[in-house]
PDB file of N, CA, C and O in Angstrom, chain B, residues numbered from 101:
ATOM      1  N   UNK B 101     224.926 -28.208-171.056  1.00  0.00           N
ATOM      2  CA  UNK B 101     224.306 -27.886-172.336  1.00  0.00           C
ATOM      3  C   UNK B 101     223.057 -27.039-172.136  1.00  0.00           C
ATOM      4  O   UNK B 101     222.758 -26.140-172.923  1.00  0.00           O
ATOM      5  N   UNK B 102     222.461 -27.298-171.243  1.00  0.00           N
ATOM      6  CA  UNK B 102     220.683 -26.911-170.880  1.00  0.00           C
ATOM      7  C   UNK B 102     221.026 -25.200-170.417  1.00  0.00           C
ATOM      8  O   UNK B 102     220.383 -24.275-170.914  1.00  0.00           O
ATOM      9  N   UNK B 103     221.868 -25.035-169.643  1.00  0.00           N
ATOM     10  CA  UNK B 103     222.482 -23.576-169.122  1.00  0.00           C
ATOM     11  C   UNK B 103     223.020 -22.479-170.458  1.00  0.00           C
ATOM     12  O   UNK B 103     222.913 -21.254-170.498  1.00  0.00           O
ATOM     13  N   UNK B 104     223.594 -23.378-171.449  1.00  0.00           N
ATOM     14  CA  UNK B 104     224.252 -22.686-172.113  1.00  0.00           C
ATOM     15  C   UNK B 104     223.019 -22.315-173.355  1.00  0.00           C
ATOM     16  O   UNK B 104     222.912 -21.217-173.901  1.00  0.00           O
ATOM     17  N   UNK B 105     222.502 -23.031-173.516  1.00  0.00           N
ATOM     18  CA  UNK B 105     221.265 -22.401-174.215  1.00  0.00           C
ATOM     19  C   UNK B 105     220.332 -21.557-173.479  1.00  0.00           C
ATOM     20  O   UNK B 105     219.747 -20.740-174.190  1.00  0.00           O
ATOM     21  N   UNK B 106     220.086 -21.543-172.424  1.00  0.00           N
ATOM     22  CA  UNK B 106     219.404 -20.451-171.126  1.00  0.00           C
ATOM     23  C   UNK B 106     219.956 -19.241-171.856  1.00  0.00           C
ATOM     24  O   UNK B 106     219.460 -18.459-172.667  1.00  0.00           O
ATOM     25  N   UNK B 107     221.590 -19.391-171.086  1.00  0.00           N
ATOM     26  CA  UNK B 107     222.136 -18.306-171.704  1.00  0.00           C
ATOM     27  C   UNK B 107     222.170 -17.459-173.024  1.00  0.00           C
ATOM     28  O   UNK B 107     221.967 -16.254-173.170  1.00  0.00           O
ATOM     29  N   UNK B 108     222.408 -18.189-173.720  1.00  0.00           N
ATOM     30  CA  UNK B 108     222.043 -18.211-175.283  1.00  0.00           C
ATOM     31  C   UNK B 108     220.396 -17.279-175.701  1.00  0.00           C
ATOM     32  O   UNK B 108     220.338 -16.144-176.174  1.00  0.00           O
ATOM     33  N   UNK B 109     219.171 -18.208-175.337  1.00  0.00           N
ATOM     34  CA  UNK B 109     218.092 -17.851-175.215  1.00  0.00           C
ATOM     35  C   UNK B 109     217.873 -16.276-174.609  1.00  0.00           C
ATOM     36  O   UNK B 109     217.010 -15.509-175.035  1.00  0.00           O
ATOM     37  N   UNK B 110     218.898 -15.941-173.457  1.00  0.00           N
ATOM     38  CA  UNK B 110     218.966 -14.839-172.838  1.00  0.00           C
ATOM     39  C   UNK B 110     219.185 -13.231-173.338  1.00  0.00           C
ATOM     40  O   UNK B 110     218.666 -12.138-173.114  1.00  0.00           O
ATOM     41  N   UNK B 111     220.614 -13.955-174.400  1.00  0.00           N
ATOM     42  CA  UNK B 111     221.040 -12.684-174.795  1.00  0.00           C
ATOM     43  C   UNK B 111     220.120 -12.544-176.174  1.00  0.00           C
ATOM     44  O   UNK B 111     219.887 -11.387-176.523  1.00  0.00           O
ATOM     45  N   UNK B 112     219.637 -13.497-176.897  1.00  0.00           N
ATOM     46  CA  UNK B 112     218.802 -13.300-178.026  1.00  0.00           C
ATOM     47  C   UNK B 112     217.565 -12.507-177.526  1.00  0.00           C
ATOM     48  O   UNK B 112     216.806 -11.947-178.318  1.00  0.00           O
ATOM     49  N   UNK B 113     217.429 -12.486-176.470  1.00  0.00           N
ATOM     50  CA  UNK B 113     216.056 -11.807-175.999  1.00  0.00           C
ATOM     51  C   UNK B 113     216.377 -10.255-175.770  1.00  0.00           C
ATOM     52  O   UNK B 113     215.485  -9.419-175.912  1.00  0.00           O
ATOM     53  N   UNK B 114     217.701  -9.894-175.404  1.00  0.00           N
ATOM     54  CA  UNK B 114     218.191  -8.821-174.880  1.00  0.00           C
ATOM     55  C   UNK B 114     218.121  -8.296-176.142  1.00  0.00           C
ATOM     56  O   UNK B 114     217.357  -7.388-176.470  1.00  0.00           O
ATOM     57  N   UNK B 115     219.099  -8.987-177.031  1.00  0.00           N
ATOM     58  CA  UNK B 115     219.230  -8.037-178.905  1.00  0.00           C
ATOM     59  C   UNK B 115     218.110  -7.937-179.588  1.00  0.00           C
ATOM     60  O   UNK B 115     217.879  -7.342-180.640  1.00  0.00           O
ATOM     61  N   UNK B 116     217.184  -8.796-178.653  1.00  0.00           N
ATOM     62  CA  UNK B 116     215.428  -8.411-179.682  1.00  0.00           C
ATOM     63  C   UNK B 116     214.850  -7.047-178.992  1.00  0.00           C
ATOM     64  O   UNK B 116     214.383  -6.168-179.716  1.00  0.00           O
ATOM     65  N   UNK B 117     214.897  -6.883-177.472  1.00  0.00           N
ATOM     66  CA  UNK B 117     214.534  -5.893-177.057  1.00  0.00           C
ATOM     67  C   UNK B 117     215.509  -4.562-177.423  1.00  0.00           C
ATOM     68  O   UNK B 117     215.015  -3.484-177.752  1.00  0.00           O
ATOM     69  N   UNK B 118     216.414  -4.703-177.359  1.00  0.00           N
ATOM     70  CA  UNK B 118     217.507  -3.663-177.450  1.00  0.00           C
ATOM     71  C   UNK B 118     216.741  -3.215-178.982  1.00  0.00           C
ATOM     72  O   UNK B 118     216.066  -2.186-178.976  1.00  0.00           O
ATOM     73  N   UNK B 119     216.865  -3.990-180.241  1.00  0.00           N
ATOM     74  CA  UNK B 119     216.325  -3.709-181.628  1.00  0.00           C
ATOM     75  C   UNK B 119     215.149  -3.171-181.915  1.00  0.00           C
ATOM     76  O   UNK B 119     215.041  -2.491-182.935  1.00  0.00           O
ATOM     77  N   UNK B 120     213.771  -3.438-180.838  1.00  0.00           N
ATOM     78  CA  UNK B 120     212.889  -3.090-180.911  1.00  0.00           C
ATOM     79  C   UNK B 120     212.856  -1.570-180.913  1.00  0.00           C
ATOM     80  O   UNK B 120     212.438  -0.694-181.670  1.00  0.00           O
ATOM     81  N   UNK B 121     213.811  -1.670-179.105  1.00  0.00           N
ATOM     82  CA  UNK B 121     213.628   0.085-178.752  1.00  0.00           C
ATOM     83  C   UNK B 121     214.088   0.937-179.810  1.00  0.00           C
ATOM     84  O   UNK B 121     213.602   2.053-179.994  1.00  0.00           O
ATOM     85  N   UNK B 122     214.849   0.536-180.392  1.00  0.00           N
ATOM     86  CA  UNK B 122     215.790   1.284-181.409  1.00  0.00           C
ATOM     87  C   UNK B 122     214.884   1.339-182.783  1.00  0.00           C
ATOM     88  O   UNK B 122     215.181   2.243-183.564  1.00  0.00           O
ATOM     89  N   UNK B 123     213.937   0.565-183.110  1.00  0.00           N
ATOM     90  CA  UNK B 123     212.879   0.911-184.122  1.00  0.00           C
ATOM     91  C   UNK B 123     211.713   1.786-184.013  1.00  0.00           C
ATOM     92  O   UNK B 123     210.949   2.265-184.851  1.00  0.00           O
ATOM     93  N   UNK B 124     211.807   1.866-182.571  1.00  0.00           N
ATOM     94  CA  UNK B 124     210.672   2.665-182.020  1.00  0.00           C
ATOM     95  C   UNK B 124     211.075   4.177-181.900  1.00  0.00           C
ATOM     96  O   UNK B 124     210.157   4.692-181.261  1.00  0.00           O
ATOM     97  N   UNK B 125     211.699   4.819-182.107  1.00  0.00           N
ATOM     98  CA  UNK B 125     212.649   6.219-182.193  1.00  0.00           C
ATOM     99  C   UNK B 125     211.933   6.984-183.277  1.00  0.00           C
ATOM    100  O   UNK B 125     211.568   6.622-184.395  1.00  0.00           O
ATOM    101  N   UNK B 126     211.840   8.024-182.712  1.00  0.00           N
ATOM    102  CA  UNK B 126     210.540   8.959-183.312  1.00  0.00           C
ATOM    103  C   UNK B 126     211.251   9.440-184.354  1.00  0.00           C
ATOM    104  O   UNK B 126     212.464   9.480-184.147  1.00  0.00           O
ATOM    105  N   UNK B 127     210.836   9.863-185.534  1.00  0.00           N
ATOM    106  CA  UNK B 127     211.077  10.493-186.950  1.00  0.00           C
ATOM    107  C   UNK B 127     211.477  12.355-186.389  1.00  0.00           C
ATOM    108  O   UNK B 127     211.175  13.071-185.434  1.00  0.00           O
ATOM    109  N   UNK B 128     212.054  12.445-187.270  1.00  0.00           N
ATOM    110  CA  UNK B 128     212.167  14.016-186.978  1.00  0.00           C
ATOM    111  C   UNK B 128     210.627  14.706-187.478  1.00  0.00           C
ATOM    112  O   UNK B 128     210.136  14.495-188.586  1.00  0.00           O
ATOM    113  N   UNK B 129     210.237  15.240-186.813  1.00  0.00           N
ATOM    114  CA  UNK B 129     209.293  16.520-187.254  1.00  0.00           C
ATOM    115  C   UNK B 129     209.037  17.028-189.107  1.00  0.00           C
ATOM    116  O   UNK B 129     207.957  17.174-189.678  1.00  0.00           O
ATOM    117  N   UNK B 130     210.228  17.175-189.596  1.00  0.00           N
ATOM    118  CA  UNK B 130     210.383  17.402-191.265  1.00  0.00           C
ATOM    119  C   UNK B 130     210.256  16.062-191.959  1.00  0.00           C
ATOM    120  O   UNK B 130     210.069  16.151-193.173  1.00  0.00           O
ATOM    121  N   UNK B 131     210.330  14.563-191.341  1.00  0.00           N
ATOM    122  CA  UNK B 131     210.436  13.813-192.094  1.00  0.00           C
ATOM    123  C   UNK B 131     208.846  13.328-192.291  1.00  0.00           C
ATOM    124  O   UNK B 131     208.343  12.817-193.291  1.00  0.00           O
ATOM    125  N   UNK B 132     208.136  13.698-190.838  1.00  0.00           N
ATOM    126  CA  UNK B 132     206.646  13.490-190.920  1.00  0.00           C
ATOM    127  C   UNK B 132     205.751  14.388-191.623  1.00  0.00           C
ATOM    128  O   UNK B 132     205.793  15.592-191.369  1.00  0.00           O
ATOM    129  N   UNK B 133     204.473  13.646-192.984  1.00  0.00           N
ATOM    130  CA  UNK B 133     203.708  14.588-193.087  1.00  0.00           C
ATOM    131  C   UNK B 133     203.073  15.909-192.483  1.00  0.00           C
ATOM    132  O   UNK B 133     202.589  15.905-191.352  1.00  0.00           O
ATOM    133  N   UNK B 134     203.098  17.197-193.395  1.00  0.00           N
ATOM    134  CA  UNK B 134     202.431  17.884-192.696  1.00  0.00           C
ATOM    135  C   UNK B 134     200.756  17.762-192.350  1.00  0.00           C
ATOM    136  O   UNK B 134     199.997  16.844-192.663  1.00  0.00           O
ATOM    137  N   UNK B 135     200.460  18.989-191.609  1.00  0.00           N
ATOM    138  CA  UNK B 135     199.050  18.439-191.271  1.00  0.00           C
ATOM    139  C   UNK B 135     198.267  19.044-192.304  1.00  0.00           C
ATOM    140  O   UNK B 135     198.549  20.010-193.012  1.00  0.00           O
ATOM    141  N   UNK B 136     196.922  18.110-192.275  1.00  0.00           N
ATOM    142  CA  UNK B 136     196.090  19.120-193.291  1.00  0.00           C
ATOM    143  C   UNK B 136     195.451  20.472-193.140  1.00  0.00           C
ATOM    144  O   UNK B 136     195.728  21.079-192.105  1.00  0.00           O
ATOM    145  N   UNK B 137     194.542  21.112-194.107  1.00  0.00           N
ATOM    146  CA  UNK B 137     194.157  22.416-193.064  1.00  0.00           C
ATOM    147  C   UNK B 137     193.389  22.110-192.313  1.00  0.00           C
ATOM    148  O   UNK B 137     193.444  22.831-191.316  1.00  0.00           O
ATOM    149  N   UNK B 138     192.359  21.072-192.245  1.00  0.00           N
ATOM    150  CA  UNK B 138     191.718  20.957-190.669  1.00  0.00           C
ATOM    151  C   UNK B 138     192.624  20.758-189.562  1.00  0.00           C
ATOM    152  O   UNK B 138     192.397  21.054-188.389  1.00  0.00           O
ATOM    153  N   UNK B 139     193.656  20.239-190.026  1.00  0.00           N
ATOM    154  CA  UNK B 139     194.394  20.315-188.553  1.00  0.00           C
ATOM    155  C   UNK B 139     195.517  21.771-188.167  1.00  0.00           C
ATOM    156  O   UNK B 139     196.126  22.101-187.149  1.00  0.00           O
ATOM    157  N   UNK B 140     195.422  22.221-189.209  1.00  0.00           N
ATOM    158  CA  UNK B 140     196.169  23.556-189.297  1.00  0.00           C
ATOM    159  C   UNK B 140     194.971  24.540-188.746  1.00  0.00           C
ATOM    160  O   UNK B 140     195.426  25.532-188.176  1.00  0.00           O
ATOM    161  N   UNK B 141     193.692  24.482-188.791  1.00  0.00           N
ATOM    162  CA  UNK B 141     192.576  25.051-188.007  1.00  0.00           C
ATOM    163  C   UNK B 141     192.186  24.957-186.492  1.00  0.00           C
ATOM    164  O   UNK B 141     191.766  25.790-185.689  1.00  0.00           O
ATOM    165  N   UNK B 142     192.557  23.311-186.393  1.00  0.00           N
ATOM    166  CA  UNK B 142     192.365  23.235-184.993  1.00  0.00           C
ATOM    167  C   UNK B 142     193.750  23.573-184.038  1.00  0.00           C
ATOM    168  O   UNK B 142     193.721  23.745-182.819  1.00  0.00           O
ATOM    169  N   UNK B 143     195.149  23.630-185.033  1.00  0.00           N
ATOM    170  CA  UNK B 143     196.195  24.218-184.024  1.00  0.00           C
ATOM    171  C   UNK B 143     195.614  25.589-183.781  1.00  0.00           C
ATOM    172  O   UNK B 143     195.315  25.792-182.604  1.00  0.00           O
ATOM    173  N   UNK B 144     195.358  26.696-184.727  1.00  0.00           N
ATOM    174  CA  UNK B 144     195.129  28.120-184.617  1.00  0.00           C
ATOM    175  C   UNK B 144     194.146  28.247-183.642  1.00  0.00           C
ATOM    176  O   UNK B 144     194.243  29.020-182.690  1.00  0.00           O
ATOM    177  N   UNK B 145     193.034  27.380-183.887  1.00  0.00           N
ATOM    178  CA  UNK B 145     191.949  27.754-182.589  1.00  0.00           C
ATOM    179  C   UNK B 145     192.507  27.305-180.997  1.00  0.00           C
ATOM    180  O   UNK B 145     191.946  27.556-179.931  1.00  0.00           O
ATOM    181  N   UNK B 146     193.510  26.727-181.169  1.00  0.00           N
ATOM    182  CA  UNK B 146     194.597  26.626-179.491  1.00  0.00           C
ATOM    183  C   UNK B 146     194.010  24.891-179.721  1.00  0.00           C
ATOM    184  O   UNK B 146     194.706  24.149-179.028  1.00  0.00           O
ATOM    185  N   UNK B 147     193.241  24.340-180.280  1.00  0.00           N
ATOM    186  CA  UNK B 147     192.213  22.928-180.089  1.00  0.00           C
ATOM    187  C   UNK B 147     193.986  21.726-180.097  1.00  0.00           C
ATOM    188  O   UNK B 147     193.974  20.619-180.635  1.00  0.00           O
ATOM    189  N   UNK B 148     194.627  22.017-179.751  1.00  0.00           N
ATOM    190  CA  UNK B 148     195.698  20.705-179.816  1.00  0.00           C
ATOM    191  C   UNK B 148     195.211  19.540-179.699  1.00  0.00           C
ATOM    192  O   UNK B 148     195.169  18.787-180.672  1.00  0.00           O
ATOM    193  N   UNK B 149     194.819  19.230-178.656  1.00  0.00           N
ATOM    194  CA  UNK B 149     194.358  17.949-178.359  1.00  0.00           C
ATOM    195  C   UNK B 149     193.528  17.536-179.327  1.00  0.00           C
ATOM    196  O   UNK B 149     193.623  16.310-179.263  1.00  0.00           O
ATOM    197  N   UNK B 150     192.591  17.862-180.391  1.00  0.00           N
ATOM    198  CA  UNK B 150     191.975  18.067-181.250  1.00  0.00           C
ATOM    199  C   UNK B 150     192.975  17.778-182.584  1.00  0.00           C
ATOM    200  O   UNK B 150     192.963  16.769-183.289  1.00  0.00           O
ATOM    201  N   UNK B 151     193.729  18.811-182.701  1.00  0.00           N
ATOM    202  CA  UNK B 151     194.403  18.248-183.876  1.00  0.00           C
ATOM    203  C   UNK B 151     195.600  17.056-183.631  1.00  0.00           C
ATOM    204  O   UNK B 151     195.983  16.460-184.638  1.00  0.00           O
ATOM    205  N   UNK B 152     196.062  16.778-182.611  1.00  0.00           N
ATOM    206  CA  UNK B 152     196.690  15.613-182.229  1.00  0.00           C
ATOM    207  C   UNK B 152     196.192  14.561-183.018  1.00  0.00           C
ATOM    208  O   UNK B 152     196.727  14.029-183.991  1.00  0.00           O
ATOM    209  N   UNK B 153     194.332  14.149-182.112  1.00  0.00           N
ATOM    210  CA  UNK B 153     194.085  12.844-182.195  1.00  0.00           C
ATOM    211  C   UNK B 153     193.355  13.322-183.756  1.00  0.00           C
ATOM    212  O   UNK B 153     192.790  12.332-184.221  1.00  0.00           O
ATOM    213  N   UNK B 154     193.250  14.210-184.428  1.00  0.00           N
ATOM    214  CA  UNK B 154     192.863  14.564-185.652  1.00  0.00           C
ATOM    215  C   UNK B 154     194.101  13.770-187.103  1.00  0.00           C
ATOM    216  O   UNK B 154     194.006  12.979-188.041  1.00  0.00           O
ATOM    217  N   UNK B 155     195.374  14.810-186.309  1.00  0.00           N
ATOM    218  CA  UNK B 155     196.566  14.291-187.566  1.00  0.00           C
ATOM    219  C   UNK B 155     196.727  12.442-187.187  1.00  0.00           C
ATOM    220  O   UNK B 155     196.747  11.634-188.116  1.00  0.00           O
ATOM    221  N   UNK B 156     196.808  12.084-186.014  1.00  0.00           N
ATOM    222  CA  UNK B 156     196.938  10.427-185.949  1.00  0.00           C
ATOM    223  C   UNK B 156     196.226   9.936-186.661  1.00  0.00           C
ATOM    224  O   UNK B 156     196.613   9.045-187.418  1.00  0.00           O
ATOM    225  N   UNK B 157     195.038  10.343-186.637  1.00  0.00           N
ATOM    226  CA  UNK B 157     193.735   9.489-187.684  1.00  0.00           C
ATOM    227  C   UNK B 157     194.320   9.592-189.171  1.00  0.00           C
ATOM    228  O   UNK B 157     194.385   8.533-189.796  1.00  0.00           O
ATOM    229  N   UNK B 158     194.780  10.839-189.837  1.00  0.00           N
ATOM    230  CA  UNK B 158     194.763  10.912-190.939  1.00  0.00           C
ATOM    231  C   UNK B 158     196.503  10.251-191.631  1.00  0.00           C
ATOM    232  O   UNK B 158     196.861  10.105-192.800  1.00  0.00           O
ATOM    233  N   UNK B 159     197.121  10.030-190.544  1.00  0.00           N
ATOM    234  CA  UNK B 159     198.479   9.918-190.922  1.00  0.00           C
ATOM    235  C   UNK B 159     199.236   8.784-190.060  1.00  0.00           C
ATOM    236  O   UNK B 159     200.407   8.406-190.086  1.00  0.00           O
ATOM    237  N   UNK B 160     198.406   8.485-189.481  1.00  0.00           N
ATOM    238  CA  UNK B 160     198.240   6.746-188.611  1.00  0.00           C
ATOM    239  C   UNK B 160     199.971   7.271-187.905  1.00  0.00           C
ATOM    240  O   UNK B 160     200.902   6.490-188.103  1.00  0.00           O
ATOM    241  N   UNK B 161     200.110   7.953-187.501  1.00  0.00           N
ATOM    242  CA  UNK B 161     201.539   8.384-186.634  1.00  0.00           C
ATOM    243  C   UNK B 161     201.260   7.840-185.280  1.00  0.00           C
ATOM    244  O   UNK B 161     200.194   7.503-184.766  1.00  0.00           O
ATOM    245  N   UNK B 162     202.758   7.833-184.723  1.00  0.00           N
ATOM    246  CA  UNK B 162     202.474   7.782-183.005  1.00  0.00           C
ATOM    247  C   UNK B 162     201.903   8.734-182.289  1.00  0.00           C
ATOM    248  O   UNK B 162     201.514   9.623-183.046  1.00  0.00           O
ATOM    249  N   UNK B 163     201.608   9.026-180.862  1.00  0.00           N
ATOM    250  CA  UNK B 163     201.523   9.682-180.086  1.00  0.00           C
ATOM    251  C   UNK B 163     202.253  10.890-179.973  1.00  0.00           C
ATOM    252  O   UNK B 163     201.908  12.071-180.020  1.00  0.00           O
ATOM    253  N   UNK B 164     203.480  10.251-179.794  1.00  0.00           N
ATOM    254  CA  UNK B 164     204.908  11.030-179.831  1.00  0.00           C
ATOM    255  C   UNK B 164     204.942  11.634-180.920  1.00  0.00           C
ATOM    256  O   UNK B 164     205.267  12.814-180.786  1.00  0.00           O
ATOM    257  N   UNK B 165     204.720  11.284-182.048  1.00  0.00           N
ATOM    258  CA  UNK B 165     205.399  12.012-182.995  1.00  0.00           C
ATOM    259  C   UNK B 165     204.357  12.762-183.609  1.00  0.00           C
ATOM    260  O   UNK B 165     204.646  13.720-184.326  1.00  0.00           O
ATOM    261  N   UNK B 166     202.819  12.329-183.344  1.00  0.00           N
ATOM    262  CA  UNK B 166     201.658  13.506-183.457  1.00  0.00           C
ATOM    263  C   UNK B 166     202.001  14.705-182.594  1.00  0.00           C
ATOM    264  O   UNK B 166     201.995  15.886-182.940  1.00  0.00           O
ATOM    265  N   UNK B 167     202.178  14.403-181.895  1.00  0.00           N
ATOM    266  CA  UNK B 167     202.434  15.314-180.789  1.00  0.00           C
ATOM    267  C   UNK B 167     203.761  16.665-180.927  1.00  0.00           C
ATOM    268  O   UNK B 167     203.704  17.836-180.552  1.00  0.00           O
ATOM    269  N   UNK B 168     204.669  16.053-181.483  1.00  0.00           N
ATOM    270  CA  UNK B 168     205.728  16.755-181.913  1.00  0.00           C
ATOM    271  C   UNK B 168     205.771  17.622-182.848  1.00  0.00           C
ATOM    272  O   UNK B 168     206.526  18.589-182.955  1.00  0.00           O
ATOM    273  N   UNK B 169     204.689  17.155-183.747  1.00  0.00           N
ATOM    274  CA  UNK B 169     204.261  17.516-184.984  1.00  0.00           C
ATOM    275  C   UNK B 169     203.219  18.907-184.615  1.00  0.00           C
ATOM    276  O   UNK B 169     203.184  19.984-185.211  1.00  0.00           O
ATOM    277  N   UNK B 170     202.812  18.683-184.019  1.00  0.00           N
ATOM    278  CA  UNK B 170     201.627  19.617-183.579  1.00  0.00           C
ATOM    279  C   UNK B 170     202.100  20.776-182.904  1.00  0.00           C
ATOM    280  O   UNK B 170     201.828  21.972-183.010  1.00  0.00           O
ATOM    281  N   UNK B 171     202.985  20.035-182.082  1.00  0.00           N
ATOM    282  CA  UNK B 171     203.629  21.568-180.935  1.00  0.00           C
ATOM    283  C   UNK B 171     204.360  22.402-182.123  1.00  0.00           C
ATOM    284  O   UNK B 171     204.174  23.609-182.279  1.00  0.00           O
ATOM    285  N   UNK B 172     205.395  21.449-183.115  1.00  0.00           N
ATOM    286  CA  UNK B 172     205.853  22.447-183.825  1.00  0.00           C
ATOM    287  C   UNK B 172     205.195  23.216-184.670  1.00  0.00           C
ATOM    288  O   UNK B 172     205.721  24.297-184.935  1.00  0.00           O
ATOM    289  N   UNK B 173     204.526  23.042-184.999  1.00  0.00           N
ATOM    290  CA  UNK B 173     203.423  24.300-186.336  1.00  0.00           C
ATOM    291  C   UNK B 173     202.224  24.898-185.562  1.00  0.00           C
ATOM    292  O   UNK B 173     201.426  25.585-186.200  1.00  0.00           O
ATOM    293  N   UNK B 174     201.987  24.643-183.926  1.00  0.00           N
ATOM    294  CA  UNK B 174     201.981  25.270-183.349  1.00  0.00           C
ATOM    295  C   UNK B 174     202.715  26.741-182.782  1.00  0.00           C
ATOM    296  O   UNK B 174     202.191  27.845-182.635  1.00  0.00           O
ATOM    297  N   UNK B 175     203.914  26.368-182.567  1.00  0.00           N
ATOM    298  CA  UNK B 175     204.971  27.317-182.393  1.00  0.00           C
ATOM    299  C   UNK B 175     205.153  28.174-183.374  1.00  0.00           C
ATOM    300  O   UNK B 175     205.189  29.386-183.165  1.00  0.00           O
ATOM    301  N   UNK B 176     205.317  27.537-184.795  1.00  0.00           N
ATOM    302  CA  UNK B 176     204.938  28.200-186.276  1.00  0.00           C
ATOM    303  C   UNK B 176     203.844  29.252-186.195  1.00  0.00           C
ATOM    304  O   UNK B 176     203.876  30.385-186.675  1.00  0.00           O
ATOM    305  N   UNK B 177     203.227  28.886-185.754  1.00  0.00           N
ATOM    306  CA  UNK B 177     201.976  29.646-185.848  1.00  0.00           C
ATOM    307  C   UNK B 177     201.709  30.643-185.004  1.00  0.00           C
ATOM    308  O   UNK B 177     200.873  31.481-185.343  1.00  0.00           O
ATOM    309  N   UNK B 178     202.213  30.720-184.041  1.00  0.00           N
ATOM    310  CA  UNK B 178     202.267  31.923-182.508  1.00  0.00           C
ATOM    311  C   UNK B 178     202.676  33.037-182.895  1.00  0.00           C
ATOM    312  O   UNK B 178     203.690  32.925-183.584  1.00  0.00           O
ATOM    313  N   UNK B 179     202.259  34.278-182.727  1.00  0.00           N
ATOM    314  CA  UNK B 179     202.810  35.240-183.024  1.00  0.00           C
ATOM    315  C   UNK B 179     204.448  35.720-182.669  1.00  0.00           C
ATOM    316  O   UNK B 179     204.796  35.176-181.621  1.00  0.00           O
ATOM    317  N   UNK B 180     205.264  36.367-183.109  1.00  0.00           N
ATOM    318  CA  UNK B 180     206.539  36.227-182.252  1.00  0.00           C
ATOM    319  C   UNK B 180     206.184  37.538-181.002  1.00  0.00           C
ATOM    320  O   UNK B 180     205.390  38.479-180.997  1.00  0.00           O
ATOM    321  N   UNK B 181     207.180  37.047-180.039  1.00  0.00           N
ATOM    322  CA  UNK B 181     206.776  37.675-178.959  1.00  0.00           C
ATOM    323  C   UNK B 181     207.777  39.244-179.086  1.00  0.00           C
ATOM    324  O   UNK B 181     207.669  40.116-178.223  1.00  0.00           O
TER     325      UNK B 181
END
């Protein structure tokens, strides 16, 4: 009996972690707010790192997905080559 709840206990731990990772999966880029113009200022001045920890503050996002956010309207913003 004591094993089979181990077991039991085991795989419930696996489908909690497995569920977690799977909540943790970054938003697409279009589904996240855009940035404001201060942060549309600090992409143009090259300041990323700047508007990173700028848009997180204002839009409580992840890392990841500040980040994603930034490179892309970054890229937006580059002249084409």
């Amino acid at each position: 009996m004591k094993a089979e709840m181990t077991g039991v206990a085991a795989a419930i731990s696996i489908l909690i972690a497995i569920l977690a990772l799977r909540a943790n999966k970054p938003r697409p880029v279009e589904k996240l707010p855009e940035p404001s113009p201060e942060v549309h200022e600090l992409i143009q001045g090259g300041l990323k790192i700047d508007a990173i920890k700028l848009y997180r503050k204002e839009t409580h996002t992840s890392l990841l997905e500040a980040s994603r956010v930034i490179e892309f309207y970054s890229e937006q913003s580059s002249p084409a080559a």
